[in-house]
N, C-alpha and C positions, 0 to 999 in steps of 0.2 A: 353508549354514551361517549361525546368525544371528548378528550380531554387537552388543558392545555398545555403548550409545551414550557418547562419551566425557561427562564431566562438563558441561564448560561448554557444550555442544549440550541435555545431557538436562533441564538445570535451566529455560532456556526454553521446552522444552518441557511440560512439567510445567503451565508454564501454561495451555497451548491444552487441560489435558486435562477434559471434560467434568465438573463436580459442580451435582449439581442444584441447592444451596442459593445458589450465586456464582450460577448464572443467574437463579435467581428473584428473588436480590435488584439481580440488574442490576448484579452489579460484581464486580472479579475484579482481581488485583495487578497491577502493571506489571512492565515487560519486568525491569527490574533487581533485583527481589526475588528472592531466592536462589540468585541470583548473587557468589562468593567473590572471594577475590582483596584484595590491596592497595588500601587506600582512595586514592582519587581524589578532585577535586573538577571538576563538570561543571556546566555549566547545560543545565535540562531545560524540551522545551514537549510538551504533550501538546495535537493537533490534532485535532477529527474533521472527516468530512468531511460535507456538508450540499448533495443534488445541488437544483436548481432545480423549486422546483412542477411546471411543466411537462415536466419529463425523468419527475420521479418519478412522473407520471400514466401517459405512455408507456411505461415500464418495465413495470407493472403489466398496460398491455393490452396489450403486448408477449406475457408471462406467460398471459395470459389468452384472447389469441388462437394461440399455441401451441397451447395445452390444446384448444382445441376441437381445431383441425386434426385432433390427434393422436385424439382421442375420436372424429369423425367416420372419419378412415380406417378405426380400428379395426371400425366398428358397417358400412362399406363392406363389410368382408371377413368379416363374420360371413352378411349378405343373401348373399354369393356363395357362403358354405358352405366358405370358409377358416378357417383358424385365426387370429385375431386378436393371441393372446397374453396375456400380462396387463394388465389394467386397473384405475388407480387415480383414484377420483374426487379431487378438489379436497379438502382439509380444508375441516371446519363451519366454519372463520374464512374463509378465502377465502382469494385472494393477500395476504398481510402489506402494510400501507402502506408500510414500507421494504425493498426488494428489494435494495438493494447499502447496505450500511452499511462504515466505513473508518474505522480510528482509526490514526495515526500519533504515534509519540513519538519526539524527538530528545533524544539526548544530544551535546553539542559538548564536548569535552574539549581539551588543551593539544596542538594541532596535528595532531589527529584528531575524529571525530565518528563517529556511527553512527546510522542511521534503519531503526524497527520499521516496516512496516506491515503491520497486522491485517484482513484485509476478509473479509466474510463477504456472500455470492451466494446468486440462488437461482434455479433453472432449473427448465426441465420435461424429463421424460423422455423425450428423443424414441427415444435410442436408436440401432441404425444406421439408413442410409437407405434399405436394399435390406432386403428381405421373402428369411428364410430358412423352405424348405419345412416343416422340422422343427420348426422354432420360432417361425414365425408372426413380429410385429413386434418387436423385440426391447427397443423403451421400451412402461413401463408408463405415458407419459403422469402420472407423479406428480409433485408439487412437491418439489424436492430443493434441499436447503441445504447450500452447501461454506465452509469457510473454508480460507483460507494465509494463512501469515507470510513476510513477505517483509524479510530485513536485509539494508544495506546499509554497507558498512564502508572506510571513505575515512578512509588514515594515510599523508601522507605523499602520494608517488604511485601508493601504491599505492591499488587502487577493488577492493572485492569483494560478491557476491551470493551469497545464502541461502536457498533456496526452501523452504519447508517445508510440508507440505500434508498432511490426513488420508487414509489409505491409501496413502500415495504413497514410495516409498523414496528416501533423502535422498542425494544422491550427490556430496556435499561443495558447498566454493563454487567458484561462478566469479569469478577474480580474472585484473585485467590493470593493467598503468600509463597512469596518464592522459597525455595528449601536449599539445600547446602548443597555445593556446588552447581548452581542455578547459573552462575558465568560463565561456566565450560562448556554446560548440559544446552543454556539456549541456544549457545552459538551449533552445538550439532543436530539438535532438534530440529531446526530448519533446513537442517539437509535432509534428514529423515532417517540418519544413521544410526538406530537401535544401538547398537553398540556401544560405540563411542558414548550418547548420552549415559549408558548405565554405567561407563566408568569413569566420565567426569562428574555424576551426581554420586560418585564415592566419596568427592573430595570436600574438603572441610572448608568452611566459609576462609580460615586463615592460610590453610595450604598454600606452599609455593609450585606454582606451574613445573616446575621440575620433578614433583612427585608424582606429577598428572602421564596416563601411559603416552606413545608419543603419540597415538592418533588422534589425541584430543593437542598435545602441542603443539602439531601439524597444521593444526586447524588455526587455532588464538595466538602461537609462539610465534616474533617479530623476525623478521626475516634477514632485517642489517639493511634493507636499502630505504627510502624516503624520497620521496617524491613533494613538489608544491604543485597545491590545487586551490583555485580562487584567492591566489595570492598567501596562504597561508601552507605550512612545511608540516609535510604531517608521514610516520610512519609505519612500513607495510607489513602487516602477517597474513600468516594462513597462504593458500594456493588457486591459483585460477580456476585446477580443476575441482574441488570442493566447492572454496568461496575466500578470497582477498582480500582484506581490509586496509585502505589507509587514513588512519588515527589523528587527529592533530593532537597534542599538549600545551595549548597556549599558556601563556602566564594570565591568573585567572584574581580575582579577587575571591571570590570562593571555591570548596573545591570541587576540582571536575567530576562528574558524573558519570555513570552508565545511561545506556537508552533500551531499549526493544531490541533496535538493531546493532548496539554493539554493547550487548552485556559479558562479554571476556574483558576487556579491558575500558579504564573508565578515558575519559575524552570526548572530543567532536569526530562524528564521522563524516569524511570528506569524500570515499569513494570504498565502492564495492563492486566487483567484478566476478563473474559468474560463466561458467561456458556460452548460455545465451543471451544475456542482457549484463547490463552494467549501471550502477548509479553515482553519478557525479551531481559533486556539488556546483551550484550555478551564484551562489550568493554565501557569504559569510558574515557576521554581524555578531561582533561579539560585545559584551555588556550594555545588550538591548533593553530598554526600559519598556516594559508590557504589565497588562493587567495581570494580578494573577489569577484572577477566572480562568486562562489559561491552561492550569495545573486542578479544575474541579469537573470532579468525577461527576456525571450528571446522574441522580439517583430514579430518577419516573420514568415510566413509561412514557410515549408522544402518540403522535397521529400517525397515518400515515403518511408519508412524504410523496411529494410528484413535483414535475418540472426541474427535476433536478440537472444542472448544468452539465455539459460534455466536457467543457471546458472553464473549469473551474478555478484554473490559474494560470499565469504565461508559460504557453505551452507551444513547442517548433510547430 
């Protein structure tokens, strides 16, 4: 039985959903347009992400040496007088120059925040790995393009997740409370540093980072330099070969906040640097007036989703 999607789930949706003329002009609304609710006021940074020359070369003949594999099995099993299955050649462009494009928006609101991200992939068809009698290979070897939105929604202690993906049935968030030392522990978490998390989630919600060992300072502790991005001054921690951060501290009317992405220290995040990608901010907006629908955790389940947009916001 299908059910419907509640409001404040369907209206961000709305956005992911394909029209030709937003893609062709390269640009499409952000997460908080038409979106209801009681005016709020938030500071907003819209980031994309921008992977390193050399990843995006690999990505590509990654892409490209799939495709053969896959084309070569299939031309294998046609000489022996199997069924191969379907076959689709490469589009007249080739592999697209950007194969993982990734736009995130933050909204930091008064003792909450929420982080969009939009990523848009593209793989080859390989299909399964075992060969069925009936149906031959079962990837056509074609280039296929996914996007998901992924929100993430941190009030309080409470942290919750939002997976949303084309075709895919949405089967509410996942949501848990953060534990003591959750500010050290996330920022290492996402390296995947075993380590490091179990001894920044030693440290006590009050603890000062000086009691933290230093591979977790290493990571969150400020470096002394500072950099301006999209016109606003903001300063750097951690290391390029971990992960980078530079922070703004605006003068704020209320006070600044954590996010997903920079739970070590509270503020706007204006850029993150990574051995292969990197994320700058593109737009700054501080004491933005927005619904605060914004900031509501959508509790049902939905439909399935389709037509979901490649490009879902202005994107190079």
């Amino acid at each position: 039985m299908s059910r419907v999607l509640p409001m404040r789930l369907a209206a961000p949706l709305l956005l992911l959903v394909c029209v030709g003329s937003a893609v062709a002009d390269n640009m499409s609304s952000p997460y908080h347009e038409g979106l209801g609710g009681a005016k709020v006021r938030v500071h907003y940074v819209h980031l994309s992400m921008e992977r390193v020359p050399e990843f995006k070369v690999k990505d590509r003949e990654s892409l490209l040496t799939a495709h053969e594999i896959c084309r070569q099995g299939k031309e294998a099993l046609r000489q022996v007088g199997e069924d191969p299955g379907p076959y689709q050649p490469l589009p007249p462009d080739g592999i697209p120059e950007k194969t993982w494009i990734e736009d995130t928006e933050i909204y930091y609101g008064a003792g909450r925040s929420v982080v969009v991200v939009t990523k848009t992939e593209h793989r080859i068809d390989l299909g399964e790995s075992k060969k069925h009698r009936d149906r031959g290979l079962t990837g056509d070897c074609g280039l296929r393009r996914t996007t998901e939105r992924i929100i993430h929604f941190m009030e309080g202690r409470r942290v919750c997740k939002v997976n949303i993906a084309a075709g895919k049935t949405w089967l509410g968030p996942s949501c848990s409370k953060s534990a003591s030392g959750a500010a050290a522990s996330g920022a290492a978490r996402a390296l995947g540093d075993v380590n490091v998390v179990r001894r920044a989630e030693s440290l006590s919600p009050g603890d000062s980072l000086s009691r933290a060992p230093k591979s977790v300072q290493g990571l969150v502790g400020l470096t002394g330099e500072s950099r301006v991005i999209a016109n606003h001054r903001c300063e750097v921690s951690g290391t390029p070969s971990l992960v980078e951060k530079c922070i703004a501290t605006p003068e704020s009317a209320f006070p600044l906040h954590i996010s997903h992405l920079n739970r070590e220290r509270a503020g706007i995040l204006l850029q993150a640097v990574m051995t292969d990608r990197s994320y700058t901010a593109r737009e700054v907006l501080l004491d933005m007036e927005v619904g605060d629908q914004v900031f509501a955790v959508p509790e049902e389940e939905g439909q399935p989703q389709t037509g979901v947009s490649p490009l879902p916001r202005l994107l190079r």
